[in-house]
C-alpha positions as CSV (number, residue, x, y, z in Angstrom):
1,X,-134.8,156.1,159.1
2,X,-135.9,153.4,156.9
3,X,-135.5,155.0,153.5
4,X,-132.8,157.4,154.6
5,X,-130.8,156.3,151.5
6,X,-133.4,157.3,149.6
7,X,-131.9,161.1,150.4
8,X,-129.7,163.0,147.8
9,X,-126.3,162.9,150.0
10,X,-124.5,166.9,149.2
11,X,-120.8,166.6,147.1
12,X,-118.3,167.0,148.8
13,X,-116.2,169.7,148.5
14,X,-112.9,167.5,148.7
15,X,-114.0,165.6,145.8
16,X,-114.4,168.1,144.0
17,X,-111.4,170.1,144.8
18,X,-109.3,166.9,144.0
19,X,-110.4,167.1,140.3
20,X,-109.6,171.2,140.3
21,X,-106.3,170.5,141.8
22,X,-105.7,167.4,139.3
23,X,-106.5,169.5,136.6
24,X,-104.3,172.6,137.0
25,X,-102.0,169.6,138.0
26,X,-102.4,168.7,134.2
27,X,-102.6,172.1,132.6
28,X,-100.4,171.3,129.3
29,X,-98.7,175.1,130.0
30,X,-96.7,173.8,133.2
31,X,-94.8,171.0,131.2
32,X,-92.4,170.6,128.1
33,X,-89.0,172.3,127.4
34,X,-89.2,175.5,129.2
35,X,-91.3,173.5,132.1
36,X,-91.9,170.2,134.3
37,X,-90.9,166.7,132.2
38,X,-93.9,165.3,131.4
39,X,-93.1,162.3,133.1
40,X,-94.8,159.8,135.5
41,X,-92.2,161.8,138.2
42,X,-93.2,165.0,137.0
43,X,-96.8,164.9,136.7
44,X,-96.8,163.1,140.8
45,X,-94.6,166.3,141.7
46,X,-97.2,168.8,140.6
47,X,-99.8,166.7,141.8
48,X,-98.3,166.7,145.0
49,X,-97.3,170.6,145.0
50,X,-101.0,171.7,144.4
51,X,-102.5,169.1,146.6
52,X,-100.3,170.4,149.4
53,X,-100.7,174.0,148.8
54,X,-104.5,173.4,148.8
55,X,-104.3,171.3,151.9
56,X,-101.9,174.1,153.6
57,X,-104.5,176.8,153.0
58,X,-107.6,174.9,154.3
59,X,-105.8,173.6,157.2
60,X,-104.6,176.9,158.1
61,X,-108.2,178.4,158.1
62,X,-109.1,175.9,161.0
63,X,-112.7,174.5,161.5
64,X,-114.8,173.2,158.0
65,X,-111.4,173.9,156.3
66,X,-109.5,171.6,158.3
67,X,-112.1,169.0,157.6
68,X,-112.2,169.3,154.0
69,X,-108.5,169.4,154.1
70,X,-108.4,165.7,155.8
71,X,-110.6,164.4,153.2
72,X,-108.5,165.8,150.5
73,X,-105.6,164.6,151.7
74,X,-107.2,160.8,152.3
75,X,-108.7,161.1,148.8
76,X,-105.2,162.3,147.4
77,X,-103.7,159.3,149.4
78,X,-106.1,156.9,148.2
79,X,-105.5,157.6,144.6
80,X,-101.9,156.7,144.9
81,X,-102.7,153.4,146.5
82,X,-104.7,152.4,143.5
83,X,-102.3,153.9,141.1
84,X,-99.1,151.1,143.0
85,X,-101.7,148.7,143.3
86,X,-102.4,149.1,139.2
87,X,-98.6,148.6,138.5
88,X,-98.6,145.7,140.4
89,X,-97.5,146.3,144.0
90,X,-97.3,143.8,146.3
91,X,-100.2,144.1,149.5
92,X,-96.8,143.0,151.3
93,X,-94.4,146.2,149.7
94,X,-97.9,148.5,149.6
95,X,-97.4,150.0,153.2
96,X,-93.8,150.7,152.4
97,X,-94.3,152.1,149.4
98,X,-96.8,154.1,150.5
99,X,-94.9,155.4,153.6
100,X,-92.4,156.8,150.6
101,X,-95.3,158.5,148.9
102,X,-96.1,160.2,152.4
103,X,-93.0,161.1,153.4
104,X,-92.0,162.7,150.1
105,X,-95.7,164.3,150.2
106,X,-95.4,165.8,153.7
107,X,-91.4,166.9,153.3
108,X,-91.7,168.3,150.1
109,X,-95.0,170.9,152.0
110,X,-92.8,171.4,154.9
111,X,-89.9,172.5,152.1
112,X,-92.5,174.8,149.9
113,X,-94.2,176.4,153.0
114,X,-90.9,177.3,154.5
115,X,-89.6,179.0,151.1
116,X,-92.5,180.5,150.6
117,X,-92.3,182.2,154.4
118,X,-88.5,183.1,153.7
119,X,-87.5,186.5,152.6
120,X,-85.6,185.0,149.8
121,X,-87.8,184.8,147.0
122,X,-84.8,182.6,144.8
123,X,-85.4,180.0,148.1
124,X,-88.7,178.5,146.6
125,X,-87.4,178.1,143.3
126,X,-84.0,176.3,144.0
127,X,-86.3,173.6,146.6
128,X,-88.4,173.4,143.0
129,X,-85.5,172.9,141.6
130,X,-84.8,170.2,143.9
131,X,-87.7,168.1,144.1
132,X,-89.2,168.7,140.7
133,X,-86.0,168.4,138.4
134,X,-83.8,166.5,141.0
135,X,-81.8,170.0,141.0
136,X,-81.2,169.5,136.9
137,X,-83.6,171.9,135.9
138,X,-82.7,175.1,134.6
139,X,-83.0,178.1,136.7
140,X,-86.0,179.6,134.0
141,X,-88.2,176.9,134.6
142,X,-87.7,176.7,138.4
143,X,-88.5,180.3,138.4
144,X,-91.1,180.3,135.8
145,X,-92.7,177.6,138.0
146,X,-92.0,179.8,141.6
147,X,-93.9,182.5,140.5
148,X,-96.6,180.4,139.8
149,X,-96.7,178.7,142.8
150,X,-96.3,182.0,144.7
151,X,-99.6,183.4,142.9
152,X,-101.9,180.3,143.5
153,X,-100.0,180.5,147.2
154,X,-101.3,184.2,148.1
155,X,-104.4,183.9,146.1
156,X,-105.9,180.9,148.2
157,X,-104.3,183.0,151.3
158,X,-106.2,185.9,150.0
159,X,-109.1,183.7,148.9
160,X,-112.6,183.5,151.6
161,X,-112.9,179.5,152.5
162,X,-116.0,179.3,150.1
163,X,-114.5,180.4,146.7
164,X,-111.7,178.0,147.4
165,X,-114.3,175.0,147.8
166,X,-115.7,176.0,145.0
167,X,-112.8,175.7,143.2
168,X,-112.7,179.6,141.5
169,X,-109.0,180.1,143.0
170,X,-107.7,176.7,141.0
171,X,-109.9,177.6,137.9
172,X,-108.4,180.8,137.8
173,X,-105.1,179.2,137.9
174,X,-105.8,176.8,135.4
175,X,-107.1,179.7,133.1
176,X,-104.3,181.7,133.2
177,X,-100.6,180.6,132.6
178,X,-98.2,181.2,135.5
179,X,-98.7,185.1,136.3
180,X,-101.0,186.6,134.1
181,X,-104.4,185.0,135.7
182,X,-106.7,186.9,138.2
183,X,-105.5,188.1,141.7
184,X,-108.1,187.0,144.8
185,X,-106.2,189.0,146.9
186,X,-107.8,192.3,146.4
187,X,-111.0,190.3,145.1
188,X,-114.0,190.8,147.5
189,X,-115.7,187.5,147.5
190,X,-117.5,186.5,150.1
């Protein structure tokens, strides 16, 4: 069609779930003393613990969800090759450096899904400890931060496909510090 462009194109939903997850990512509740350093390092850790919850979810659901979790995960990708690229990495180190940012991505999800599965609830907050505090922190934060992380985990579980492309499930998050915010799983959204 000649003026095809002329067409509104629909958001997508993985655009729009990147700015909920960077958000809750940036929620001033999950940093400071009794939480994450707000550091370069810390801020990338949550980034990358929300990103690959999200991604975990929608990829579990199978079909549009898988879709919208490729996207998200490209997007999530592609801001991190303009974030080296802005401090002045190399196109030559660029590939490297971002094969470090995937591996660390896609170990650290394998590490969260598998303590969240275990029976051991103290598993997930000693691989926070881990990753996020490079096993430094102190055991209040790394379970402050488990329990949220276990919350947002069974509420997108919980959650129907569309209220998580809508972004309720991260808003919710965002609203409420750590345990205290709304529970999706007895929710009946459709």
């Amino acid at each position: 069609m000649v003026f095809g462009f002329l067409r509104r194109r629909r958001p997508d939903p993985a655009e729009h779930l990147y700015a909920a997850v960077t958000a809750l990512s940036r929620a001033a509740w999950l940093y400071g003393p009794d939480g994450v350093p707000d550091t370069v390092e810390g801020r990338l850790e949550l980034l990358m613990l929300h990103v690959g919850l999200v991604v975990d979810r929608l990829t579990a659901g199978g079909g549009e969800g898988r879709k919208v979790a490729q996207r998200l995960s490209e997007r999530f990708f592609g801001e991190m090759e303009v974030v080296l690229r802005e401090h002045g990495i190399s196109d030559k180190s660029l590939m490297r450096r971002m094969g470090h940012v995937a591996k660390s991505f896609y170990g650290r999800l394998t590490a969260y899904t598998a303590a969240l599965s275990a029976a051991d609830p103290a598993s997930l907050a000693t691989v926070l400890n881990r990753n996020v505090w490079d096993g430094a922190g102190s055991e209040a934060a790394a379970e402050r931060l488990a329990r949220h992380v276990q919350r947002l985990h069974a509420n997108l579980a919980a959650a129907p496909l569309a209220a998580i492309l809508a972004g309720d499930v991260l808003s919710a998050a965002l609203a409420e510090p750590i345990s205290d915010g709304p529970d999706f799983r007895n929710s009946q959204l459709s």
